[in-house]
N, CA, C and O atoms as a Tinker XYZ file with bonds, in Angstrom:
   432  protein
     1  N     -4.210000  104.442000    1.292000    73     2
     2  CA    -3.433000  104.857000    0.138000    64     1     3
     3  C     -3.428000  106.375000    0.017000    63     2     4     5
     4  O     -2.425000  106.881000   -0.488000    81     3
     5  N     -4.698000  107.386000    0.529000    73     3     6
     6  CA    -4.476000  108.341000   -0.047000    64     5     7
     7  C     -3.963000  109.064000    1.240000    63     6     8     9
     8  O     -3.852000  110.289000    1.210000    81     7
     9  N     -3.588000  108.239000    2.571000    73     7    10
    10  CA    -3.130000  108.759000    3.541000    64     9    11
    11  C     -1.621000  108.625000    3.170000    63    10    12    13
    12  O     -1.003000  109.662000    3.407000    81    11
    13  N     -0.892000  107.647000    2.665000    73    11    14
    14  CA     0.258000  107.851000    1.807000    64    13    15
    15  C      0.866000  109.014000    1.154000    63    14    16    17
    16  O      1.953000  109.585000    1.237000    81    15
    17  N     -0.573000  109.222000    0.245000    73    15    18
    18  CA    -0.201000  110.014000   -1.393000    64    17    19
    19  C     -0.041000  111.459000   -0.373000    63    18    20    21
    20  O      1.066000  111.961000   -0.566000    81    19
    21  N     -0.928000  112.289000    0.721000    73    19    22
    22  CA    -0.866000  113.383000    1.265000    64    21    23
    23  C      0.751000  113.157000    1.869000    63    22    24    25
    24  O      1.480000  114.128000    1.671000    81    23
    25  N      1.089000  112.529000    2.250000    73    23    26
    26  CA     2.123000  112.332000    3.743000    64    25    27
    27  C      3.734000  112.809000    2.281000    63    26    28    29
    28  O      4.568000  113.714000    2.314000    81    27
    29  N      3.538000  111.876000    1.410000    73    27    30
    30  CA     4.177000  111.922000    0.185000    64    29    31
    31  C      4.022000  113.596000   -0.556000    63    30    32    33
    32  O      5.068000  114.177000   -0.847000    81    31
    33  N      3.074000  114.078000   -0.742000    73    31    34
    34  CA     3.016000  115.239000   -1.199000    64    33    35
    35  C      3.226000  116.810000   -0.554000    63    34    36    37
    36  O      3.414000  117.928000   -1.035000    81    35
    37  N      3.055000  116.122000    1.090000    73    35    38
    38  CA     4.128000  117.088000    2.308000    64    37    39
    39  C      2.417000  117.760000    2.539000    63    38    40    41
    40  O      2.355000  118.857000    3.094000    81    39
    41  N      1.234000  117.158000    2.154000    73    39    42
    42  CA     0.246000  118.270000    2.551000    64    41    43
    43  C     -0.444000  117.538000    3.878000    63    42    44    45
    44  O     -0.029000  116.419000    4.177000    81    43
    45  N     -1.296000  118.039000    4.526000    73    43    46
    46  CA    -1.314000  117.804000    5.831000    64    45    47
    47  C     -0.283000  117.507000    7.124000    63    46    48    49
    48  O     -0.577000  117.131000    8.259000    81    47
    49  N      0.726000  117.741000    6.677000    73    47    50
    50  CA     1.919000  117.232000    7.404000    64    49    51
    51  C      2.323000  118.414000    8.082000    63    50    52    53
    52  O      2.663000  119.410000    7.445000    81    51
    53  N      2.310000  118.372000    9.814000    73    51    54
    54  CA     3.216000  119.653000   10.300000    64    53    55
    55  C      5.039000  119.554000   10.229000    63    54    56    57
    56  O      5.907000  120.333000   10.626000    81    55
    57  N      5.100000  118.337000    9.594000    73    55    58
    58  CA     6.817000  118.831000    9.396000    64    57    59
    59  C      7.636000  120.042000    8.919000    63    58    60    61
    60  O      8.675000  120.484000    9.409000    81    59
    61  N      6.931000  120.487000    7.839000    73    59    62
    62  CA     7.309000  121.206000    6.755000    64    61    63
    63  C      7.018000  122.573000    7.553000    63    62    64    65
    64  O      7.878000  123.443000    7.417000    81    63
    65  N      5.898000  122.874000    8.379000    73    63    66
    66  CA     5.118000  123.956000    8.686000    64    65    67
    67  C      6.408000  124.485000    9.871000    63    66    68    69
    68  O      7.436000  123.886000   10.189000    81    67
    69  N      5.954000  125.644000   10.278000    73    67    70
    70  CA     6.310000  126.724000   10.972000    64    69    71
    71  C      5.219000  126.867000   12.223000    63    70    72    73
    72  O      3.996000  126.726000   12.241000    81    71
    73  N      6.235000  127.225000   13.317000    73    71    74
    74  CA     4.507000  127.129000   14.461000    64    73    75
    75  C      3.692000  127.815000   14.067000    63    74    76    77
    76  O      2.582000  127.493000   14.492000    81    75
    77  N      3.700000  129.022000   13.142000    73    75    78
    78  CA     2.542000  129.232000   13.193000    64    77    79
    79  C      1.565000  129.058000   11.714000    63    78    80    81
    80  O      0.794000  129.920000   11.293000    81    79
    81  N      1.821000  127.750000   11.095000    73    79    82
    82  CA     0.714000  126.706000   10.653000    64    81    83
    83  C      1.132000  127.366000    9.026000    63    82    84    85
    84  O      0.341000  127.176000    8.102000    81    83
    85  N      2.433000  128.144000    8.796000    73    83    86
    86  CA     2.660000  128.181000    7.642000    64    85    87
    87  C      4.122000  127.215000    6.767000    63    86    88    89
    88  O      4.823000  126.390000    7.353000    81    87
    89  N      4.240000  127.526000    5.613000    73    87    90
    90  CA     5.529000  126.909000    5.153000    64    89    91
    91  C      6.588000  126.995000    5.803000    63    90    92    93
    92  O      6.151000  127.158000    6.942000    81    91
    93  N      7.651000  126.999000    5.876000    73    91    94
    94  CA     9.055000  126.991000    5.824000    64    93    95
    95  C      9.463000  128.254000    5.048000    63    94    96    97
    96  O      9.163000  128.385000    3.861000    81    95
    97  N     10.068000  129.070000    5.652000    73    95    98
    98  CA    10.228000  129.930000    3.855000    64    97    99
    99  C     11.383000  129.806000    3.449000    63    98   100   101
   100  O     11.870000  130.780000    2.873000    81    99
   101  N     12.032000  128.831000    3.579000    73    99   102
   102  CA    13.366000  128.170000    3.184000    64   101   103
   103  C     13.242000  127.066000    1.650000    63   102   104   105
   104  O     14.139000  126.704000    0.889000    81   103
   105  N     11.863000  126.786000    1.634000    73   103   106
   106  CA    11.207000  125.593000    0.982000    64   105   107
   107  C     10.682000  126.532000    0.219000    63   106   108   109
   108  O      9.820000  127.335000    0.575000    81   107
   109  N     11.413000  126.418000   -1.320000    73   107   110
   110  CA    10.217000  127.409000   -2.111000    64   109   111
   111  C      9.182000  126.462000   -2.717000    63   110   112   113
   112  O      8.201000  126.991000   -3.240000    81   111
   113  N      9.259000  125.338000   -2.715000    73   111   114
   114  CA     8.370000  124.626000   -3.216000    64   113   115
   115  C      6.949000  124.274000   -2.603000    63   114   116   117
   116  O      5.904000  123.946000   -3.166000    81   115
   117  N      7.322000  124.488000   -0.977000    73   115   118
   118  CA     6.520000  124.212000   -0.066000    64   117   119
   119  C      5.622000  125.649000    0.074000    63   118   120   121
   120  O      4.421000  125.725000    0.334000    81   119
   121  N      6.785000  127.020000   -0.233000    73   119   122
   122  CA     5.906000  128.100000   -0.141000    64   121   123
   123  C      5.135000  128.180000   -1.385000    63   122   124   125
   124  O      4.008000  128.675000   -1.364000    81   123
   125  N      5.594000  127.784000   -2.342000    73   123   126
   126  CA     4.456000  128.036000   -3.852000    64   125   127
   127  C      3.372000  127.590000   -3.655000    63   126   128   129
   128  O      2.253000  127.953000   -4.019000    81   127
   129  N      3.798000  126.608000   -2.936000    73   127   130
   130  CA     2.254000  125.094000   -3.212000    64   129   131
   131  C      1.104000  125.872000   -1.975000    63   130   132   133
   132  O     -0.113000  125.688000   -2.013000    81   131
   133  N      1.831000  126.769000   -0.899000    73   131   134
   134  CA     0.722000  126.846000    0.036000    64   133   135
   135  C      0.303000  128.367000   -0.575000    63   134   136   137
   136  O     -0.710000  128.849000   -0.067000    81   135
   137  N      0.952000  129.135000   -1.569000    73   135   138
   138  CA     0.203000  130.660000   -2.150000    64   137   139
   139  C     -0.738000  129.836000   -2.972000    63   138   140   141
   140  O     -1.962000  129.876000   -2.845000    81   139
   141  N     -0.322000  129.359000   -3.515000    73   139   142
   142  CA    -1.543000  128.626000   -4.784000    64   141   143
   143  C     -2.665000  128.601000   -4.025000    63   142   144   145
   144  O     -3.586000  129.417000   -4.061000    81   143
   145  N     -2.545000  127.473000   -3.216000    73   143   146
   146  CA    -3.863000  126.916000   -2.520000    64   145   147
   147  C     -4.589000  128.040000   -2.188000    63   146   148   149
   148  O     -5.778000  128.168000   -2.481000    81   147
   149  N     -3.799000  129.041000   -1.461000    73   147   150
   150  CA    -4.425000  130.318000   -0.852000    64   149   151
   151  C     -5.035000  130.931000   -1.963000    63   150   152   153
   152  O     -6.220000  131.255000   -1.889000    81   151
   153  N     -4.256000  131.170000   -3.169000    73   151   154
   154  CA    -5.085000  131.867000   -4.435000    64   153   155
   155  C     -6.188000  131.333000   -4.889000    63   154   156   157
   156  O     -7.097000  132.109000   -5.184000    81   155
   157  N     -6.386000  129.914000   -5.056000    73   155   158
   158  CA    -7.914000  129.234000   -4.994000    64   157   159
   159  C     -7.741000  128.208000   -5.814000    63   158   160   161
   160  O     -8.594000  127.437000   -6.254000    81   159
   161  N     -6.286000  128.240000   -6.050000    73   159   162
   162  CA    -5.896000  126.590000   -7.308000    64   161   163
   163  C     -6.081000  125.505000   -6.542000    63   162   164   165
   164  O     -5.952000  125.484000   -5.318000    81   163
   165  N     -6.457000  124.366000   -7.408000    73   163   166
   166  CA    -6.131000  122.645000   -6.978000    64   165   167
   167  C     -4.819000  122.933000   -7.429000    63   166   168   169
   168  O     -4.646000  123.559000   -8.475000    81   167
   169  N     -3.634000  122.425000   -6.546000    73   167   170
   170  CA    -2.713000  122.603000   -6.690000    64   169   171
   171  C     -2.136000  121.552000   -5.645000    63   170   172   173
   172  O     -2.262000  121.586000   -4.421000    81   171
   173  N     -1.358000  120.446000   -6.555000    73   171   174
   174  CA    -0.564000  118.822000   -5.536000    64   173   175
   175  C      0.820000  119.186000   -6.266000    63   174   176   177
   176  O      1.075000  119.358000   -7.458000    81   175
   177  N      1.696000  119.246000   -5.004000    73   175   178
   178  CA     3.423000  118.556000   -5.337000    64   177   179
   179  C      3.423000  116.860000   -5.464000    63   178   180   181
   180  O      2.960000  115.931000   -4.801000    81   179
   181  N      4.274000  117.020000   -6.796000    73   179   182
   182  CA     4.457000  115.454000   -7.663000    64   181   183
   183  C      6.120000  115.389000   -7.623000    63   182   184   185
   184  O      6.753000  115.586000   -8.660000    81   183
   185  N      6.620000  115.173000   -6.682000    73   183   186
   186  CA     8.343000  115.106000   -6.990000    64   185   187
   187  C      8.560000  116.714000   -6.819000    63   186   188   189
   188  O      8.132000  117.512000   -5.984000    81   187
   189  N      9.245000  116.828000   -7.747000    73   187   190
   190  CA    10.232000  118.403000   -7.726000    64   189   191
   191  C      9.086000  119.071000   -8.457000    63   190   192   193
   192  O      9.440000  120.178000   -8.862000    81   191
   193  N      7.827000  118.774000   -8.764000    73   191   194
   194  CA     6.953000  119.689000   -9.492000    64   193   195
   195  C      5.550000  120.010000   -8.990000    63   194   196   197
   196  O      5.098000  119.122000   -8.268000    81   195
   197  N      4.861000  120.906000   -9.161000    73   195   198
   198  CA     3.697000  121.585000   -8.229000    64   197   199
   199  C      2.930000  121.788000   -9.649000    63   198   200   201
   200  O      3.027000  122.760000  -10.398000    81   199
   201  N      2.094000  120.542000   -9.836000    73   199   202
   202  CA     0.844000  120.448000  -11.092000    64   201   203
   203  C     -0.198000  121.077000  -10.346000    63   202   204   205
   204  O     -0.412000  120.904000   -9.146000    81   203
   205  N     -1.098000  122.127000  -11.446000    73   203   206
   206  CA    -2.080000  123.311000  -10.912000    64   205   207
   207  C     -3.373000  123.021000  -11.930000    63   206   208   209
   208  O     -3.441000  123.281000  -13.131000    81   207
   209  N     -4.454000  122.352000  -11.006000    73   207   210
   210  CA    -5.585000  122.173000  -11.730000    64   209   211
   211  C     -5.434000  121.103000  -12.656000    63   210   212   213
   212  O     -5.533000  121.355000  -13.857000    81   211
   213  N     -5.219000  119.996000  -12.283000    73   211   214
   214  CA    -4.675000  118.740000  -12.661000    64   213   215
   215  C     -3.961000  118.074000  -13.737000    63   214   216   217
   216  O     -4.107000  118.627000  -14.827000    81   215
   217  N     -3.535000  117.472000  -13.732000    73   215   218
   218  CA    -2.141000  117.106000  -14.498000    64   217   219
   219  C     -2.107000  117.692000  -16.277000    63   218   220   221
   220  O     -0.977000  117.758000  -16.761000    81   219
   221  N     -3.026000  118.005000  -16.988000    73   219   222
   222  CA    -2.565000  118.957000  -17.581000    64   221   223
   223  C     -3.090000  120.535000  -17.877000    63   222   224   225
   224  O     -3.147000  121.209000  -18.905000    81   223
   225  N     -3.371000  120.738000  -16.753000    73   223   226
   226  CA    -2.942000  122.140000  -16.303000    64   225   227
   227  C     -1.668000  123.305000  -16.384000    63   226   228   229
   228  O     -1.317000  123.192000  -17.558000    81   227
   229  N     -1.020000  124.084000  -15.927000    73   227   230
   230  CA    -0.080000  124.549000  -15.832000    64   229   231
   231  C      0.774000  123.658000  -14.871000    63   230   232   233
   232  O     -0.016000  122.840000  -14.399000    81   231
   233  N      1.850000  123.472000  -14.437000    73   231   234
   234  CA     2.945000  122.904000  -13.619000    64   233   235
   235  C      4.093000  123.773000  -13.685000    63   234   236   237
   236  O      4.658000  124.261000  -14.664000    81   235
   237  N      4.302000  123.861000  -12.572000    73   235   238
   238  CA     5.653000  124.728000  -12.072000    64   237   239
   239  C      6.917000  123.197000  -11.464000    63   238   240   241
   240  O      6.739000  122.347000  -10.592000    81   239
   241  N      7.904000  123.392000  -12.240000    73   239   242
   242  CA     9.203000  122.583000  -12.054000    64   241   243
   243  C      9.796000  123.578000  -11.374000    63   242   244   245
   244  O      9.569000  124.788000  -11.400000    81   243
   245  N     11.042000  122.580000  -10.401000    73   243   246
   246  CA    11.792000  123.454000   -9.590000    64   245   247
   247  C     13.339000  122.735000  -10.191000    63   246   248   249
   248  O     13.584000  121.551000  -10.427000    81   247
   249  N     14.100000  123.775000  -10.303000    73   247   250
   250  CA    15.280000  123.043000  -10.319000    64   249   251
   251  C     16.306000  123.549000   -9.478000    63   250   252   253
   252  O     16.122000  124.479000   -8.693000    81   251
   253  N     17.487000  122.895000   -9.645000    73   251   254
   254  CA    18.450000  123.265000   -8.485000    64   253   255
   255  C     18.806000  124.300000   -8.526000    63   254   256   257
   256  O     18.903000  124.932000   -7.474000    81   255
   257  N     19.187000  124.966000   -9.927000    73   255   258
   258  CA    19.706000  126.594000   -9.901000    64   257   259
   259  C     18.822000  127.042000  -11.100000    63   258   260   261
   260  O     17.829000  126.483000  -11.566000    81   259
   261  N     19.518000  128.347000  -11.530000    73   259   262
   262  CA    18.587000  128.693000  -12.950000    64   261   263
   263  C     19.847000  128.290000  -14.033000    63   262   264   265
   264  O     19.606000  128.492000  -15.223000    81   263
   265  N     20.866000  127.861000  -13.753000    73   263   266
   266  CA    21.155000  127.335000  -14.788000    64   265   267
   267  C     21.344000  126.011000  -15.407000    63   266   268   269
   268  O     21.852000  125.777000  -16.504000    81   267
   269  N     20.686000  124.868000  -14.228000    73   267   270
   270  CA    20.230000  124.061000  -14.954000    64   269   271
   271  C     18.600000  124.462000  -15.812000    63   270   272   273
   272  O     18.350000  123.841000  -16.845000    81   271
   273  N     17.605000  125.493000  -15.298000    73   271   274
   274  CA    16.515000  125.720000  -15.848000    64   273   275
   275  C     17.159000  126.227000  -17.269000    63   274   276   277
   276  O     16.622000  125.766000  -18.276000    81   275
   277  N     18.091000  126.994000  -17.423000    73   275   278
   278  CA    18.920000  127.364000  -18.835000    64   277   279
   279  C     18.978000  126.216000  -19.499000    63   278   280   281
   280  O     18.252000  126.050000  -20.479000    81   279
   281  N     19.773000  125.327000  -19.109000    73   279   282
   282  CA    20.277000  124.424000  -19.763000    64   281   283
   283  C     19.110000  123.583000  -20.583000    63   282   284   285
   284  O     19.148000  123.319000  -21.785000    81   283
   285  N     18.029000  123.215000  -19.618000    73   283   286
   286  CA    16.550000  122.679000  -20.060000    64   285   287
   287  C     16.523000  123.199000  -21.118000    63   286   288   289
   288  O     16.679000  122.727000  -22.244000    81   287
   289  N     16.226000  124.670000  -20.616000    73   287   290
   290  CA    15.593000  125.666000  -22.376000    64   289   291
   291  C     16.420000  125.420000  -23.242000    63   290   292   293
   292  O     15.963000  125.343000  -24.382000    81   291
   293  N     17.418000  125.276000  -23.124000    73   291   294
   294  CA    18.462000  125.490000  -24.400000    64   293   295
   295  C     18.857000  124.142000  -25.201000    63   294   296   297
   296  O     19.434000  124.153000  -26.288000    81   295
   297  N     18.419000  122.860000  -24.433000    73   295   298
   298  CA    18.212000  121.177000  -24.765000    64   297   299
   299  C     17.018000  121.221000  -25.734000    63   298   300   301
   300  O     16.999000  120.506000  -26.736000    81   299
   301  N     15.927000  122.149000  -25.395000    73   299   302
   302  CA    14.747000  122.200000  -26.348000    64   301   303
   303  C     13.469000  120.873000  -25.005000    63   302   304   305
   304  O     12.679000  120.073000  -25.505000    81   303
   305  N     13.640000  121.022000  -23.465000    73   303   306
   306  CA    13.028000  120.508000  -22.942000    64   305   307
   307  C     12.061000  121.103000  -22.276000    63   306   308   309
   308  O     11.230000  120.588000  -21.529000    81   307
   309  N     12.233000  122.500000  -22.653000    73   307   310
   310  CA    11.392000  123.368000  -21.475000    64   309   311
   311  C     10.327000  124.284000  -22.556000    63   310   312   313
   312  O      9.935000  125.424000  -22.308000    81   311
   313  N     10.009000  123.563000  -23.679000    73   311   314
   314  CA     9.131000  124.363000  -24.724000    64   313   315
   315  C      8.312000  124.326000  -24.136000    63   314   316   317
   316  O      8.043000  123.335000  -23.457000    81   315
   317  N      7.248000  125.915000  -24.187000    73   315   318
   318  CA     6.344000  126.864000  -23.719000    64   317   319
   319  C      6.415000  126.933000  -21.899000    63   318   320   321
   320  O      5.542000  127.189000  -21.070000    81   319
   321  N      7.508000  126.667000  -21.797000    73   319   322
   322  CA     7.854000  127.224000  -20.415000    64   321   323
   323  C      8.571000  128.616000  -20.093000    63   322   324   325
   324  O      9.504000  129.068000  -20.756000    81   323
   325  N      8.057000  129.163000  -19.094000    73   323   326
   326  CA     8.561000  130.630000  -18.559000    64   325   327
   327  C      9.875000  130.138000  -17.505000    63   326   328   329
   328  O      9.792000  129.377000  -16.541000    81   327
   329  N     10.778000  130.658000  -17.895000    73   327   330
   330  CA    11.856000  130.659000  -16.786000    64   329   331
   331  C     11.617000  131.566000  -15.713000    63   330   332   333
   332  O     11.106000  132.647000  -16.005000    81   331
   333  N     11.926000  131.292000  -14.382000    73   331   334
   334  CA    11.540000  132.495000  -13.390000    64   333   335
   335  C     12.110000  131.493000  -12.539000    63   334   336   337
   336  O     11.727000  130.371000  -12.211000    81   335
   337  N     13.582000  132.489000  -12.138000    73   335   338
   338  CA    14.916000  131.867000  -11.690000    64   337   339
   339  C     15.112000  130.676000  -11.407000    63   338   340   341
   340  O     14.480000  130.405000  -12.428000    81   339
   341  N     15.426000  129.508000  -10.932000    73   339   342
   342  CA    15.306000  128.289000  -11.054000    64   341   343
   343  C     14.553000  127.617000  -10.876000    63   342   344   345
   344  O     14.772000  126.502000  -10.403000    81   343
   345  N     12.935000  128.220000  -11.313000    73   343   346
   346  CA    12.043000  127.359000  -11.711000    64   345   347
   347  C     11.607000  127.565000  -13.199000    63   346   348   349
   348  O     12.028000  128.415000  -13.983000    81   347
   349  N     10.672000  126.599000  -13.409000    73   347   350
   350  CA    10.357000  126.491000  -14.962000    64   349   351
   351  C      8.990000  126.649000  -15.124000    63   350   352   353
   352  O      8.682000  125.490000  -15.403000    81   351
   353  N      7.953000  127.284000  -15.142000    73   351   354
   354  CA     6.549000  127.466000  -15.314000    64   353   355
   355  C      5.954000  126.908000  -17.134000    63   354   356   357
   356  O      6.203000  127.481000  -18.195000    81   355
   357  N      5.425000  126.084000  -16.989000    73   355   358
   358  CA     4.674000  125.676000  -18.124000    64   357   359
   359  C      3.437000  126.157000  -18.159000    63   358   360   361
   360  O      2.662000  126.156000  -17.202000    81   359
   361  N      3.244000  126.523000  -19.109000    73   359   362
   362  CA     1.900000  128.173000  -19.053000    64   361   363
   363  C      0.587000  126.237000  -19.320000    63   362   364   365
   364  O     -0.197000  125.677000  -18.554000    81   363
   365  N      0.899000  126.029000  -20.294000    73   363   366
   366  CA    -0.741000  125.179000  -20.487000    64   365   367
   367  C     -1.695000  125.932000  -20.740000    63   366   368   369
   368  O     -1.420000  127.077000  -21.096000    81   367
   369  N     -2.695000  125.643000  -20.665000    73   367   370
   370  CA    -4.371000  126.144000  -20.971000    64   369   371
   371  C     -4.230000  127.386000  -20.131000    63   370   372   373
   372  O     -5.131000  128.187000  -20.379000    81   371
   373  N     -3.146000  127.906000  -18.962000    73   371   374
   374  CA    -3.971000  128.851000  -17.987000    64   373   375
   375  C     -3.656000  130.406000  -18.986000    63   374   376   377
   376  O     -2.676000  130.691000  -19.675000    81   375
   377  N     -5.139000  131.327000  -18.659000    73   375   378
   378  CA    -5.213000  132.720000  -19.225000    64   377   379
   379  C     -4.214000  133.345000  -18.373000    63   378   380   381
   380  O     -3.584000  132.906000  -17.411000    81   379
   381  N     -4.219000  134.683000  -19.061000    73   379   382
   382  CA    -3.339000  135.725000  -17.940000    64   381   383
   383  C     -3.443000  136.490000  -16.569000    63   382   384   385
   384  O     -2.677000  137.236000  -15.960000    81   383
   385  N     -4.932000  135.910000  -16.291000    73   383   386
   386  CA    -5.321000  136.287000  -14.861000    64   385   387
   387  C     -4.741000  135.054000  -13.838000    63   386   388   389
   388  O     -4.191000  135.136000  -12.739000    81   387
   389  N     -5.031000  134.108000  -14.510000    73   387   390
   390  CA    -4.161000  132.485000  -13.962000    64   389   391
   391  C     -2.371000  132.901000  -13.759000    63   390   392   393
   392  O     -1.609000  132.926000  -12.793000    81   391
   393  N     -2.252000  133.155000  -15.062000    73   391   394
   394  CA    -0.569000  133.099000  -15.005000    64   393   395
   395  C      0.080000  134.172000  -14.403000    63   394   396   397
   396  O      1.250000  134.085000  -14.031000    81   395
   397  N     -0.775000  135.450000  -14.245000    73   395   398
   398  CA    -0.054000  136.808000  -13.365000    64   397   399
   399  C     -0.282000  136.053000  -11.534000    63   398   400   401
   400  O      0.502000  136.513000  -10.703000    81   399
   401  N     -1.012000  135.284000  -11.173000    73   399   402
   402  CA    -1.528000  134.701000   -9.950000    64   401   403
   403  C     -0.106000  133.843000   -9.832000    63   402   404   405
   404  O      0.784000  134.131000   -9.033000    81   403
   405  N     -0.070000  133.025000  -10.529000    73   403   406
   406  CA     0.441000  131.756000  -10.558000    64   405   407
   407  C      2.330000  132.351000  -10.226000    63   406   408   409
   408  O      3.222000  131.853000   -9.539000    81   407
   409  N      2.286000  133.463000  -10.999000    73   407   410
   410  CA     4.010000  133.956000  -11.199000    64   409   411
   411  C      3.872000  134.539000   -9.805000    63   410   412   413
   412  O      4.496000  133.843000   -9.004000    81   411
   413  N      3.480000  135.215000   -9.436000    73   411   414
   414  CA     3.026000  136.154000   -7.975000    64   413   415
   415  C      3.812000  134.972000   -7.005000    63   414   416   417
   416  O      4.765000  135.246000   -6.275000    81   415
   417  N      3.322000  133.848000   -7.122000    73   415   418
   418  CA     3.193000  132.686000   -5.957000    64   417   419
   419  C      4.720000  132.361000   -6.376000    63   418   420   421
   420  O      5.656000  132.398000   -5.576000    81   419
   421  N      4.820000  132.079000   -7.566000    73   419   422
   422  CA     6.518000  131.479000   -7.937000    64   421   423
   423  C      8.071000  132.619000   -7.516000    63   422   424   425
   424  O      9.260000  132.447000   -7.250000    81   423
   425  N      7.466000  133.349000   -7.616000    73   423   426
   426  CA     8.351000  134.771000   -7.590000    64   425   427
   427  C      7.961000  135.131000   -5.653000    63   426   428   429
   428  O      8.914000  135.601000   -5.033000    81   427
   429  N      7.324000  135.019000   -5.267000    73   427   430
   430  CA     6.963000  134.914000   -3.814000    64   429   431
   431  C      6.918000  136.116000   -3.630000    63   430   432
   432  O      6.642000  136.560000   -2.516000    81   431
């Protein structure tokens, strides 16, 4: 099962990777998830979202452009989330040494 849940979450998998054992940098989701790790977060992709220090932690959503991330904010779905272009950062519990790390990785 948890050889599933990795194969599913794209981690251990050389598909995604580059020969030389990094992301894709085409994949921003794939590049966020591997700065995190590097910065020192527990950090798993769940669908279109990259939960940091477990599920209620901070989570970074990805969306297709920034103006569906607009549209979120402006529905009233993206409360205490940071827009940072078509993703959506939900701050959560993390301080500002967390969240200047965390934007670093989202902003690439």
């Amino acid at each position: 099962m948890c050889t599933a849940a990795l194969a599913v979450a794209g981690c251990g998998s050389d598909d995604s990777s580059s020969s030389e054992g990094t992301a894709n940098p085409g994949d921003k989701q794939a590049v966020t998830l591997e700065c995190l790790v590097e910065e020192g977060f527990e950090a798993r992709s769940v669908g279109s979202t990259i939960e940091i220090d477990g599920s209620d932690g901070p989570r970074v959503e990805f969306n297709v452009s920034s103006g569906e991330s607009e549209t979120r904010a402006f529905k009233g779905e993206a409360q205490g989330a940071e827009q940072i272009g078509s993703t959506l950062l939900f701050v959560g519990p993390a301080g500002d040494r967390e969240l200047d790390a965390i934007e670093t990785c989202v902003i690439g």
